[in-house]
C-alpha positions as CSV (number, residue, x, y, z in Angstrom):
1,X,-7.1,-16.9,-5.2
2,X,-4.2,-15.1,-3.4
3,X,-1.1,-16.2,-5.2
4,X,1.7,-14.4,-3.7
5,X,4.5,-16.3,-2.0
6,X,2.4,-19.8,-1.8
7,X,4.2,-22.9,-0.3
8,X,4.0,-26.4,-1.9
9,X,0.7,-26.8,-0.3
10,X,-0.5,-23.4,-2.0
11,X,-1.1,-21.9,1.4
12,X,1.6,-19.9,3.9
13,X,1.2,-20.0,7.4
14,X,1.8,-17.9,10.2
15,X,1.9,-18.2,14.3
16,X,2.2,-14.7,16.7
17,X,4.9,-14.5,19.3
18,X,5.5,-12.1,21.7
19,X,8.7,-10.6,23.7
20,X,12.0,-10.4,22.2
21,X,13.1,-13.7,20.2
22,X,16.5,-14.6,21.4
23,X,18.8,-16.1,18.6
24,X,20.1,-19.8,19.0
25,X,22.1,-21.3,16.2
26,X,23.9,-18.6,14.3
27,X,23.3,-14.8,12.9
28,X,25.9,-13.1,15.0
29,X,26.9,-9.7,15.4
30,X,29.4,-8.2,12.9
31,X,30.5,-5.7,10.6
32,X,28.1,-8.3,7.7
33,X,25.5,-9.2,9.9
34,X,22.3,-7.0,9.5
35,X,18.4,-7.3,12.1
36,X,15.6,-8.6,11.4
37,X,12.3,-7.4,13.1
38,X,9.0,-9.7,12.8
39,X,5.7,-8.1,13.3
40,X,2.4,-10.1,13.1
41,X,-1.1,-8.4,12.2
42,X,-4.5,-10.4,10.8
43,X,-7.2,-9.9,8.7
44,X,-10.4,-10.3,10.2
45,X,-12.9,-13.7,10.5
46,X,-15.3,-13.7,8.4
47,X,-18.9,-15.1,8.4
48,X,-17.8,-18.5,10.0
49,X,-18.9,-17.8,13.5
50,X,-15.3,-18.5,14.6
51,X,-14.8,-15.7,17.0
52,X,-11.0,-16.6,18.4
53,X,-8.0,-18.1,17.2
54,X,-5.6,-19.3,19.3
55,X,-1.5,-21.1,18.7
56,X,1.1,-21.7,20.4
57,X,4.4,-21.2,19.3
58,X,7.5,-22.6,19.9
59,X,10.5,-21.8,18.0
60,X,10.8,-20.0,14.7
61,X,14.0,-20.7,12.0
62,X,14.8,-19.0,8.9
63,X,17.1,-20.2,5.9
64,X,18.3,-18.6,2.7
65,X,17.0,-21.2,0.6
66,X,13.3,-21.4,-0.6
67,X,13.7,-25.3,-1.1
68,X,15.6,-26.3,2.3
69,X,14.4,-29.4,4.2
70,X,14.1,-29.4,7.5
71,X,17.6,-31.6,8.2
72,X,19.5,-29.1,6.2
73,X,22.2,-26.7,7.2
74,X,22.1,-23.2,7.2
75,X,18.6,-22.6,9.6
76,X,19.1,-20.0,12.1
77,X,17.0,-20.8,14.5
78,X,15.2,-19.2,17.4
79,X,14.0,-20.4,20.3
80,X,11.0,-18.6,22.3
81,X,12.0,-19.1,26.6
82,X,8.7,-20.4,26.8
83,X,5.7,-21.3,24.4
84,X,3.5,-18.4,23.9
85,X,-0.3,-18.4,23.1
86,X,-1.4,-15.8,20.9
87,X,-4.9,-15.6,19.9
88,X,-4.5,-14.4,16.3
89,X,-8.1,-12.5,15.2
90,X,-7.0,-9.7,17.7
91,X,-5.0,-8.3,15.4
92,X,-6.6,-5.9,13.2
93,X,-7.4,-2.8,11.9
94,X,-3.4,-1.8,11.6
95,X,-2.7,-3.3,15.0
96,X,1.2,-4.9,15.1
97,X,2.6,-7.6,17.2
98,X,6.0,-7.5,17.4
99,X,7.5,-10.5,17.2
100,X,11.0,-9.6,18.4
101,X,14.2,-9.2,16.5
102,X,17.2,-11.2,15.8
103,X,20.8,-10.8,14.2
104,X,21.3,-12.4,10.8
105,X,24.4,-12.6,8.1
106,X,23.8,-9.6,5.6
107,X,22.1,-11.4,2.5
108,X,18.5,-12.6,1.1
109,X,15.9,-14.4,3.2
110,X,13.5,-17.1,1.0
111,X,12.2,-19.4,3.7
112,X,10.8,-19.4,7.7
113,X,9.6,-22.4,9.6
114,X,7.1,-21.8,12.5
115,X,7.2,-24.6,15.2
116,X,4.2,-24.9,16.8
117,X,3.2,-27.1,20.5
118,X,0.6,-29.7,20.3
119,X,-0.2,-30.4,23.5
120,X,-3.3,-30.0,26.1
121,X,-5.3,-26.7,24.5
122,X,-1.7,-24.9,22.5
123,X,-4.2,-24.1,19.4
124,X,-7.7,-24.3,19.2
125,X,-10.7,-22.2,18.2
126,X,-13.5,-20.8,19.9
127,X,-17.2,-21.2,18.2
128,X,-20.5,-20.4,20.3
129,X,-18.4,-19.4,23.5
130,X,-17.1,-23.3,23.0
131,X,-13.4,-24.2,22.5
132,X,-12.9,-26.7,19.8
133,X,-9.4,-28.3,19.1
134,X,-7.6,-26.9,16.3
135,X,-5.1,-29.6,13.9
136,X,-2.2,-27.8,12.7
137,X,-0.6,-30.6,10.4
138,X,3.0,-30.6,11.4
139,X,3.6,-27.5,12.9
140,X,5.1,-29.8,15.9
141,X,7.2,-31.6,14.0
142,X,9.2,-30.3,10.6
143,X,7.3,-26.9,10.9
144,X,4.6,-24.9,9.3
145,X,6.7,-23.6,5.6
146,X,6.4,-20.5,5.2
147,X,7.7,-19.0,1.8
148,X,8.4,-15.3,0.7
149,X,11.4,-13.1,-0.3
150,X,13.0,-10.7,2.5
151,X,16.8,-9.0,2.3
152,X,18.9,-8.2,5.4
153,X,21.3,-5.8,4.9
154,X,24.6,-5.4,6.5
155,X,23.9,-2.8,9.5
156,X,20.5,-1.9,9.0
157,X,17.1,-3.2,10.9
158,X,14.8,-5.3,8.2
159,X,11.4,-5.3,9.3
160,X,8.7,-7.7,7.6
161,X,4.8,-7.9,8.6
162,X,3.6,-11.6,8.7
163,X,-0.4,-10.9,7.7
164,X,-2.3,-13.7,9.0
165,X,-5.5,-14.6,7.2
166,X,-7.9,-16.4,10.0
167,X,-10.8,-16.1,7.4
168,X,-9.1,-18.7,4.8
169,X,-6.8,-20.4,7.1
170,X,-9.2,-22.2,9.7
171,X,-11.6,-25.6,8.0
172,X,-14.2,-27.1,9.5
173,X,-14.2,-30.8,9.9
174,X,-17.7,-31.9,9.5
175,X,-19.3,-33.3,13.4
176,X,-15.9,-34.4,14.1
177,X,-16.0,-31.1,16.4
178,X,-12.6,-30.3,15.2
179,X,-10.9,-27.6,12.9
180,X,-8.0,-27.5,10.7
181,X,-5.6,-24.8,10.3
182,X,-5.2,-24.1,6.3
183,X,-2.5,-21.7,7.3
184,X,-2.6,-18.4,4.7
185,X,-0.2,-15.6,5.1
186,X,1.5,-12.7,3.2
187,X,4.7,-11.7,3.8
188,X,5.2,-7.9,3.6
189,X,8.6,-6.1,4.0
190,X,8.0,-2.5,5.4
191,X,10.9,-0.8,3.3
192,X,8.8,-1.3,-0.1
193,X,4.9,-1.0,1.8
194,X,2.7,1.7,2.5
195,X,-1.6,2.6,4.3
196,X,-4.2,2.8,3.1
197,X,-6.9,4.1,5.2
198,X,-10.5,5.7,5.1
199,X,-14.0,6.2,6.9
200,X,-17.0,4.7,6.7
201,X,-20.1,5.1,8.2
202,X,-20.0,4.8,11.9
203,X,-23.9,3.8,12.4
204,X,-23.2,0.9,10.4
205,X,-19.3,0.1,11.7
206,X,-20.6,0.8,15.1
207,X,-23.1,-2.0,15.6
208,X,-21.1,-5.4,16.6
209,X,-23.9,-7.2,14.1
210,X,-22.8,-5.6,11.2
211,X,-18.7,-5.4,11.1
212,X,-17.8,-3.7,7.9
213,X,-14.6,-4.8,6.0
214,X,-12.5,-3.1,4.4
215,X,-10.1,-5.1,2.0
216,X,-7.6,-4.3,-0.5
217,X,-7.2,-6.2,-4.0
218,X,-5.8,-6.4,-7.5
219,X,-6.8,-8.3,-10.2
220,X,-4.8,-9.9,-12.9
221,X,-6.3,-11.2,-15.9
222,X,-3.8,-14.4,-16.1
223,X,-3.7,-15.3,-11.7
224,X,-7.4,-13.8,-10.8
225,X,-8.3,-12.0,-8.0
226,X,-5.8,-11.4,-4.9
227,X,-6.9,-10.3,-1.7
228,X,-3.3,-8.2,-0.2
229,X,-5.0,-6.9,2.7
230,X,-7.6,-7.1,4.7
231,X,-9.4,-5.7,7.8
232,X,-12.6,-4.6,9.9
233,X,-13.4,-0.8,10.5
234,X,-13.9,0.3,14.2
235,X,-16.5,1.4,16.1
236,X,-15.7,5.0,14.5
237,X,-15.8,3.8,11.2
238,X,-11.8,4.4,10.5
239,X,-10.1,1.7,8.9
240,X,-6.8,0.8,8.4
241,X,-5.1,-1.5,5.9
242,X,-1.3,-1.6,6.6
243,X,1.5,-2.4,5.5
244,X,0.4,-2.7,1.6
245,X,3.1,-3.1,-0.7
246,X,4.2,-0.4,-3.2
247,X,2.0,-0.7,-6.4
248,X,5.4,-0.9,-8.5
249,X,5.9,-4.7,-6.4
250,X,2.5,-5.4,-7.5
251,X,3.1,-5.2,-11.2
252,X,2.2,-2.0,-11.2
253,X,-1.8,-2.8,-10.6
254,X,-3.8,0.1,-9.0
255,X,-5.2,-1.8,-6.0
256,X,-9.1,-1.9,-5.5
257,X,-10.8,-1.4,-2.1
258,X,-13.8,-2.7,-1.4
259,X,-16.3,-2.4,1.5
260,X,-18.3,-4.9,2.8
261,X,-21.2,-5.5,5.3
262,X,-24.2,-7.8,6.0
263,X,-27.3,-6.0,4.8
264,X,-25.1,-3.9,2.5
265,X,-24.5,-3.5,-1.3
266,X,-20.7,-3.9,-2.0
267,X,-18.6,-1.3,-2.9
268,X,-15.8,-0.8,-4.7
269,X,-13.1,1.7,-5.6
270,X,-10.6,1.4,-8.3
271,X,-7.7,3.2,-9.0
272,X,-5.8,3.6,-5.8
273,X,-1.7,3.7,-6.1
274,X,0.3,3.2,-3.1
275,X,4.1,4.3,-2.6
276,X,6.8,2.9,-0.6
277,X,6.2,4.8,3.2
278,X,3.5,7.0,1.7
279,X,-0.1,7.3,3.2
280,X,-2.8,7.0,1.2
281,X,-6.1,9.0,2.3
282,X,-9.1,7.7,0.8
283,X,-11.3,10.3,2.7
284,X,-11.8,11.6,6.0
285,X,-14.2,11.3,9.3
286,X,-16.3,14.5,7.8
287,X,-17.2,12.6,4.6
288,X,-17.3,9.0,5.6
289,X,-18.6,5.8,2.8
290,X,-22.1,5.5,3.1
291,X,-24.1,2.4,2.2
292,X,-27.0,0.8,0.4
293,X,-29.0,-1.3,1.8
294,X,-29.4,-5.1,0.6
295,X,-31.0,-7.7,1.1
296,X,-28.4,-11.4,1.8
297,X,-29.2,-14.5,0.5
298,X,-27.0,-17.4,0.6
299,X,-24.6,-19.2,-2.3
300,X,-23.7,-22.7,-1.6
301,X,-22.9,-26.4,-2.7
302,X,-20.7,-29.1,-2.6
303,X,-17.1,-29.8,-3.5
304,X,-15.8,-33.6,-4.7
305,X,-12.0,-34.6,-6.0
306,X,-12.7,-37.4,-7.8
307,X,-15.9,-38.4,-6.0
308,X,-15.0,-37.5,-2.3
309,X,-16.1,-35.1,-0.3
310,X,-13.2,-32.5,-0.3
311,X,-12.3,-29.1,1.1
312,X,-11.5,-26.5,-0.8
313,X,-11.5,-22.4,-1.5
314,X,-14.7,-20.6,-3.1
315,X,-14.3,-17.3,-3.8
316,X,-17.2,-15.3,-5.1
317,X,-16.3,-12.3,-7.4
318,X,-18.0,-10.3,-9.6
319,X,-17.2,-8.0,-12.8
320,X,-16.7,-4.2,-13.6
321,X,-17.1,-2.4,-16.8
322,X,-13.3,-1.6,-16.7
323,X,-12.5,-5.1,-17.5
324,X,-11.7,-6.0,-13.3
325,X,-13.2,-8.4,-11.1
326,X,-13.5,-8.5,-7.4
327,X,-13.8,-10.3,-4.8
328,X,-17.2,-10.2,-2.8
329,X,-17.2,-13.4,-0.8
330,X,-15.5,-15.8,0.4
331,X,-15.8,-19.5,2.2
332,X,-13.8,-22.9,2.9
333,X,-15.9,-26.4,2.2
334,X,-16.1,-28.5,5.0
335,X,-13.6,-31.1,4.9
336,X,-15.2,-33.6,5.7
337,X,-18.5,-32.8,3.7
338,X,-17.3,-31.1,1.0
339,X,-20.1,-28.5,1.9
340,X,-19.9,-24.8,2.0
341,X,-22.1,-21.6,2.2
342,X,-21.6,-17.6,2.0
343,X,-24.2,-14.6,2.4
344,X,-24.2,-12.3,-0.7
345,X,-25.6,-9.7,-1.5
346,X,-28.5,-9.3,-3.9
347,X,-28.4,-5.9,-5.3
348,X,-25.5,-4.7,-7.7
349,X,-22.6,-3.5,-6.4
350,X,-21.8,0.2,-6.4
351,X,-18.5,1.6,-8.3
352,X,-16.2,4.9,-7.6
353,X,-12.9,5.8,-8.6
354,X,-9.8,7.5,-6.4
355,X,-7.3,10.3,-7.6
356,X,-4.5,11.6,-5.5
357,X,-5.7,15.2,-7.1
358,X,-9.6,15.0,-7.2
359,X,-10.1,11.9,-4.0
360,X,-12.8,9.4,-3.7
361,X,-15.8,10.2,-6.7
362,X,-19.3,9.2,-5.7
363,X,-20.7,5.7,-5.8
364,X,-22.7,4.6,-8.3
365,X,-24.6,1.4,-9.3
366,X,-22.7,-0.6,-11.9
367,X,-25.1,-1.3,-15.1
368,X,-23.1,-4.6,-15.8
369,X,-24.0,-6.4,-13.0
370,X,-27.4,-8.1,-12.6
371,X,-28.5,-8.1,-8.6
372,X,-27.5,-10.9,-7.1
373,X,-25.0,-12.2,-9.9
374,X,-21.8,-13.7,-9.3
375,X,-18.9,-16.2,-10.4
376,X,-18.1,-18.7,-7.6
377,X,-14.4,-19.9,-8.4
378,X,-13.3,-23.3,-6.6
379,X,-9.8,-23.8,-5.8
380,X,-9.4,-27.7,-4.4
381,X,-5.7,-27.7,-4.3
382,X,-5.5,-29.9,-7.8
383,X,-3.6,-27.5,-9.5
384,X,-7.0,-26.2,-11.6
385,X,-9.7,-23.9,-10.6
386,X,-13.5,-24.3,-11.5
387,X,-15.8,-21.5,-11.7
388,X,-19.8,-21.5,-12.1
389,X,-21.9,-18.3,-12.4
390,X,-24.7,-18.1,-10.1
391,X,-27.8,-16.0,-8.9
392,X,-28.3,-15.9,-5.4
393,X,-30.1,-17.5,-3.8
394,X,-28.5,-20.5,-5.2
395,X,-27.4,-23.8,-2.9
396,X,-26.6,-26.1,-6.0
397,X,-23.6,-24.7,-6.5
398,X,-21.7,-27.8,-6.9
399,X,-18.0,-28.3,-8.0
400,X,-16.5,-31.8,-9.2
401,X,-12.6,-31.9,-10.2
């Protein structure tokens, strides 16, 4: 699961705004006061049939203090002139919102609160052409916590990236006909981040029933697999995963890229080091990733907390001979049902390696992984994660904390 900067509830949220933000409540100009500049981008849906998601935000406040309530001093808050509906998965591909900018006292930033309406249609989804209510638990009323580290110096613009992920954030509620927002963001300050970016095969970007994404992760043997970054290739096949923080913020873990598709093997390549404001070419147009076709079958099951029908995360990953694991898959359980499904692929996935000197080596199949095998790893918010290893097809995945 994605550990970086989690909340109380394990998950950060996000909201996009547009226009210039307009302080209310503090962070005036002087000689110790520094900008701040919010820009929004998303990863991309995944296989949910989700297609749009829109919120509406209303104010945004930021505090010093990681732990601050809602009644404390200290917020600065601002107030948007009017609510403004965003619809999130447009996002992509290295696309920025801005988000406006705002004066704040010169120091460290640990906390933002997104306000969000909740009347008439603010925040819904859209499934099937339909438009189905969306729940964002108190993002009217104390706010939707975000939590992550940012500094403002004295006289200098701060910008920070709010990466919203629509693919982990939005839960379906059984035949209730509504959604929840699980909000899930990263918070990525562009002095310490860097691109990634790359070519695959346009033949198989280009057709709207097989969107290929592109993702960028690290794996740590003690917190699992984290996906930083996320995002679909165009039409072209040019993809762009920005920002991504400097590998030295990141422990110093090579980040892994892999490619995905329906009908597709995986693909993976390890080994790629990113430096602050530094552009990292994993190939060009003239020499684009090229795939292997495979055939999808479904993983799937149920979650329970103690007997009930619960929501929860399922990632599923699989292993490389150089001791890493990513992740392939990914879905939320119903939370109503406890249900969930993903289409895997059933052939092994295919391995290369990138070097600043030498670029992106060939694919090849990896021997240690048998077609179709995976680890699905359930995260139900109890403070413990399950994992089961499975062939596809297999629907009796079940998970019981």
């Amino acid at each position: 699961m994605n550990p970086r900067f989690s909340s109380p509830l394990g998950v950060l949220a996000c909201a996009a705004m547009v226009g210039l933000l307009a302080a209310c409540g503090g962070g005036g100009s002087s000689a110790s006061s520094g900008t701040l500049g919010v820009s929004l981008t998303d990863a991309p849906m995944c296989s949910s049939g989700i297609t749009d998601v829109y919120v509406t935000v209303t104010e945004v406040s930021i505090h010093q203090s990681a732990s601050a309530q809602p009644s404390d001093p200290g917020w600065i808050n601002v107030v948007l002139p009017t609510p403004l509906q965003v619809d999130l998965t447009t996002l992509t591909n290295g696309a920025l919102q801005s988000l406006g900018t705002t004066a704040l006292p010169a120091g460290q930033y640990q906390q933002i609160r997104l306000m969000l309406a909740s009347t008439g249609n603010a925040n819904y989804v859209v499934y099937g052409g339909t438009h189905y209510p969306l729940t964002v638990p108190s993002g009217s009323q104390t706010g939707i916590k975000l939590i992550g580290q940012f500094t403002v110096a004295a006289n200098t613009l701060a910008d920070v990236v709010l990466d919203f992920d629509a693919c982990r954030s939005v839960v379906s509620a059984g035949a209730s006909g509504r959604y929840l927002l699980k909000p899930v963001i990263s918070i990525d300050p562009v002095v310490v981040s860097g691109i990634i970016d790359g070519y695959v095969d346009p033949n198989v970007a280009g057709n709207p029933a097989t969107p290929v994404t592109v993702s960028a992760q690290i794996y740590n043997a003690s917190t699992g697999v984290t996906v930083v970054k996320s995002t679909v290739a165009d039409s072209t096949g040019h993809f762009v995963l920005s920002p991504v923080l400097d590998t030295a913020y990141q422990n110093n873990i090579p980040y892994q890229i892999v490619v995905a598709a329906a009908n597709e093997a995986a693909m993976d390549v390890e080994g790629v080091v990113v430096g602050a404001g530094a552009t990292v070419h994993l190939n060009t147009s003239s020499s684009p990733i090229t795939f292997t076709s495979s055939t999808m079958a479904a993983a799937g099951g149920m979650v329970t907390v103690s007997g009930t029908a619960s929501t929860a995360a399922i990632e599923a990953l699989q292993s490389f001979p150089t001791g890493l694991q990513a992740e392939i898959g990914f879905a939320n359980a119903d939370s109503s049902t406890g249900m969930y499904s993903m289409s895997l692929p059933t052939v092994a996935p295919l391995v290369a390696t990138f070097s600043p000197t030498t670029g992106l080596s060939a694919f090849a199949a990896d021997p240690s992984n048998a077609a179709g095998a995976y680890s699905l790893v359930a995260d139900a918010g109890t403070g413990t994660t399950q994992s089961l290893a499975v062939t596809v097809p297999d629907t009796t995945a079940n998970f019981a904390f």
